[in-house]
C-alpha positions in Angstrom: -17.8 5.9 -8.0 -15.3 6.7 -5.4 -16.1 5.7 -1.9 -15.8 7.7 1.1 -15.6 6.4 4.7 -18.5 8.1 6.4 -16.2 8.3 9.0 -13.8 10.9 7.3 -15.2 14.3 8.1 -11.5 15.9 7.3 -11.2 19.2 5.1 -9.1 16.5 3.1 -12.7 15.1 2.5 -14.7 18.4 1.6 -12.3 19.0 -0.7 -11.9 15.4 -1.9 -15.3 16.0 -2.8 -15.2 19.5 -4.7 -12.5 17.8 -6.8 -14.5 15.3 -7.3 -17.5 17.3 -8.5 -15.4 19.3 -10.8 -14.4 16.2 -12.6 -17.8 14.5 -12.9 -16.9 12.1 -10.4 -19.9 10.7 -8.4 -18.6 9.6 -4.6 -20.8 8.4 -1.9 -20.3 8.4 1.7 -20.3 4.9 3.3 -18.6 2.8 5.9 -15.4 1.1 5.5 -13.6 -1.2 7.1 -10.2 -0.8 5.0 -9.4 2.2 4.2 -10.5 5.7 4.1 -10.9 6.3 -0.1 -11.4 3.5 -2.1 -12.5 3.4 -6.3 -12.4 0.2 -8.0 -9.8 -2.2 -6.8 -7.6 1.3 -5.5 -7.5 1.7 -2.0 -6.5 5.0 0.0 -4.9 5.1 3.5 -5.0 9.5 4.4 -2.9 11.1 6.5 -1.8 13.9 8.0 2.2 14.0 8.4 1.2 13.9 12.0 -0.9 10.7 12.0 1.6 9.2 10.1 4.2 9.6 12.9 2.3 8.9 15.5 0.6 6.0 13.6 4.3 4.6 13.7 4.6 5.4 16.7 2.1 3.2 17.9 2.6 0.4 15.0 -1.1 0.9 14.4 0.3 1.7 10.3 1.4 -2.0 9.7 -1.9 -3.7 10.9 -3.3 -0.9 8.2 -1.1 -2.1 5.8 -1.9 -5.7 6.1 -5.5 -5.3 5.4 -5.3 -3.1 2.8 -3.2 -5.5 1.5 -5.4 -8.6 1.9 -8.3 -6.6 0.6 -6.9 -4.6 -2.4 -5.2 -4.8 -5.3 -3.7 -1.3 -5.5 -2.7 0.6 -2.5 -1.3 4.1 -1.7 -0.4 5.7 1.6 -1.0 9.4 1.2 0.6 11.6 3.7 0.0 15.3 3.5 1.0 18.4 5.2 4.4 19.8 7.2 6.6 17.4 8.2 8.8 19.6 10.6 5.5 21.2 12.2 4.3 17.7 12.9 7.5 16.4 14.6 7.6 20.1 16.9 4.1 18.4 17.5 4.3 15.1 18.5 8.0 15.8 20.3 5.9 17.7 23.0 4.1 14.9 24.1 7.3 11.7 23.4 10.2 10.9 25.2 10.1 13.9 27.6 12.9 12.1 29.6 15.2 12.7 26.5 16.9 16.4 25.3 14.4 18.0 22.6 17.1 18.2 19.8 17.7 14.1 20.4 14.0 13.8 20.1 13.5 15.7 16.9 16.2 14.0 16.1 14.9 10.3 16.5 11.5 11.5 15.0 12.7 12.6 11.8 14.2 9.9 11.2 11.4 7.3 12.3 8.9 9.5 9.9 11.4 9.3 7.1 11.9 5.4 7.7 8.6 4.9 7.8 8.0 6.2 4.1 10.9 4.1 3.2 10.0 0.8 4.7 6.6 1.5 3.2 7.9 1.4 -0.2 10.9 -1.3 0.5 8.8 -3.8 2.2 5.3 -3.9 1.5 3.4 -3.4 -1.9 1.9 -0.2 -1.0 3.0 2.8 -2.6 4.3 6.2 0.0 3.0 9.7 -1.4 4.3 12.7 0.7 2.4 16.1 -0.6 2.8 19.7 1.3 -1.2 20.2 1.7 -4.9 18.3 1.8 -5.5 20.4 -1.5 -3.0 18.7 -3.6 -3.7 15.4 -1.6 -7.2 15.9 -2.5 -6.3 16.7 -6.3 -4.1 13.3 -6.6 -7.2 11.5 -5.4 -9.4 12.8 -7.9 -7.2 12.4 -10.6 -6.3 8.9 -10.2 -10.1 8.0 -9.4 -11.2 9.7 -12.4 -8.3 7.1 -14.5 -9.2 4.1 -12.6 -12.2 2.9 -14.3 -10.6 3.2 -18.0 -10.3 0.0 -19.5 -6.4 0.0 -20.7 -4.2 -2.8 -21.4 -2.2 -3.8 -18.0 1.0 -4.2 -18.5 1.9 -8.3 -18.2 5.2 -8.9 -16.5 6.6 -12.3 -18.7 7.0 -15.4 -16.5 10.3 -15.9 -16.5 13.2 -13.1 -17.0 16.3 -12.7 -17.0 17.9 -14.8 -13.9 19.4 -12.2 -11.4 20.0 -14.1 -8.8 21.3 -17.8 -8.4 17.9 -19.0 -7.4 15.6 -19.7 -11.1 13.0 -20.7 -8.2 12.8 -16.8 -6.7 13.3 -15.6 -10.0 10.2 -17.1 -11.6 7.9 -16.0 -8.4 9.3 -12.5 -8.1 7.9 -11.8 -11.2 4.6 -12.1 -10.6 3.7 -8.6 -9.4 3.3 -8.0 -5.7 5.6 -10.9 -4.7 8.8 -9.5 -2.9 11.8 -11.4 -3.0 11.0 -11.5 0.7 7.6 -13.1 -0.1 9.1 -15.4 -2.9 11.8 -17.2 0.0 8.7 -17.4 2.6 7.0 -19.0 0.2 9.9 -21.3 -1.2 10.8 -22.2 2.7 7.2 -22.8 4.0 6.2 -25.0 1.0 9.6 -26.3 -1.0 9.0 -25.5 -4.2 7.1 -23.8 -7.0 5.1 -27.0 -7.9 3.8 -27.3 -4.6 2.6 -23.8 -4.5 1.2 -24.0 -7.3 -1.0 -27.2 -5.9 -1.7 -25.3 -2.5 -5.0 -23.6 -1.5 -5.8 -20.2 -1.8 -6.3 -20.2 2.2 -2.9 -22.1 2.4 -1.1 -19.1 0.6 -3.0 -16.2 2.3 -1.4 -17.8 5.6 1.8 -16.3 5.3 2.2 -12.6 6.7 2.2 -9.7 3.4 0.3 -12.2 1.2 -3.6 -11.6 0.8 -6.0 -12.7 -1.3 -5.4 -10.8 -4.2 -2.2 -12.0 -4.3 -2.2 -15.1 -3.8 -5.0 -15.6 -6.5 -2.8 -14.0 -8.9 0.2 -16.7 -8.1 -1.7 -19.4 -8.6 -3.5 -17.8 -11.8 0.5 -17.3 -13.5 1.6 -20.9 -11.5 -1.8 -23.0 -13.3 -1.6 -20.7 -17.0 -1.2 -22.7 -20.2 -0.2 -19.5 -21.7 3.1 -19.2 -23.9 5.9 -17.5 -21.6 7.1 -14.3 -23.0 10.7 -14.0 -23.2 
């Protein structure tokens, strides 16, 4: 069942749910704290290309992004609709004290950063689509291949070393951990034994690292199970 913020009232959401219907989907309307579509352990973040600028304009995106994080295991920031209309947009009400061409200027390249620090420094995954119908049609789709049971596929613990740390190595593996994440982690707590003999509270802590993941750290740090190499 796909979950709906009651919230959303969006032509994105009518034809969320059309899309929905045609696939035998079942959805229900409820409120959400995180998130504005959310099936299984998938969460959805929606947003016009001009709530996505202005929602970095106003940082309001990263706070988002945290608590999907710390709530989900998958994550996906959808951003639909024209990107040059929505910068003519928000241009008319920013920076008025600067020349328009510098302004449309400095916002294209803040909404094109944003989409790239998205998918360089957090675990979320950017998708930019022209229109709510195909943004509607990509959330149907992957809703209705959530719930099928396949076979995940296991990183091994330990690949090849690429760097001249075994230490970031070994936790970069473990999905969602960033080499960022894997040097907070090595500098807060010293080594990979004594994360692996922290708390889950202890690990969720540190900025970018929420539940989900930090359960799965300390699942892969505590398994008995042969490494694949």
């Amino acid at each position: 069942m796909l979950t709906i913020d009651s919230r959303e009232k969006s032509v994105l959401t009518k034809l969320v749910e059309m899309y929905c219907r045609n696939l035998n989907i079942t959805t229900e309307k409820k409120w959400l704290e995180v998130g504005d579509y959310v099936i299984g352990n998938v969460c959805f973040e929606a947003k016009s290309a001009q709530d996505f600028l202005q929602s970095l304009l106003n940082k309001r995106l990263w706070n988002q992004l945290d608590n999907m994080d710390r709530t989900y295991e998958i994550n996906i920031v959808l951003i639909y609709g024209n990107m040059d209309e929505a910068i003519r947009t928000v241009s008319s009400k920013f920076g008025k004290d600067m020349p328009i061409e510098a302004r449309l200027t400095l916002l294209n390249n803040k909404f094109m950063g944003g989409i790239g620090r998205i998918a360089l420094d957090t675990d979320a995954k950017p998708i930019f689509v022209p229109n709510e119908s195909i943004a509607a049609k990509l959330i149907a789709s992957i809703a209705k291949m959530q719930p099928v049971d396949r076979p995940a596929i296991a990183p091994a613990l330990v690949k090849r070393i690429s760097t001249d740390d075994m230490r970031l190595d070994t936790l970069t593996t473990i999905k969602g951990v960033s080499e960022k994440k894997a040097k907070d982690l090595l500098k807060t707590f010293g080594s990979i034994m004594e994360i692996g003999e922290c708390k889950l509270e202890e690990l969720t802590y540190l900025d970018g690292i929420g539940e989900t993941i930090a359960e799965r750290i300390l699942d892969v740090l505590h398994s008995e199970e042969k490494v694949v190499e």
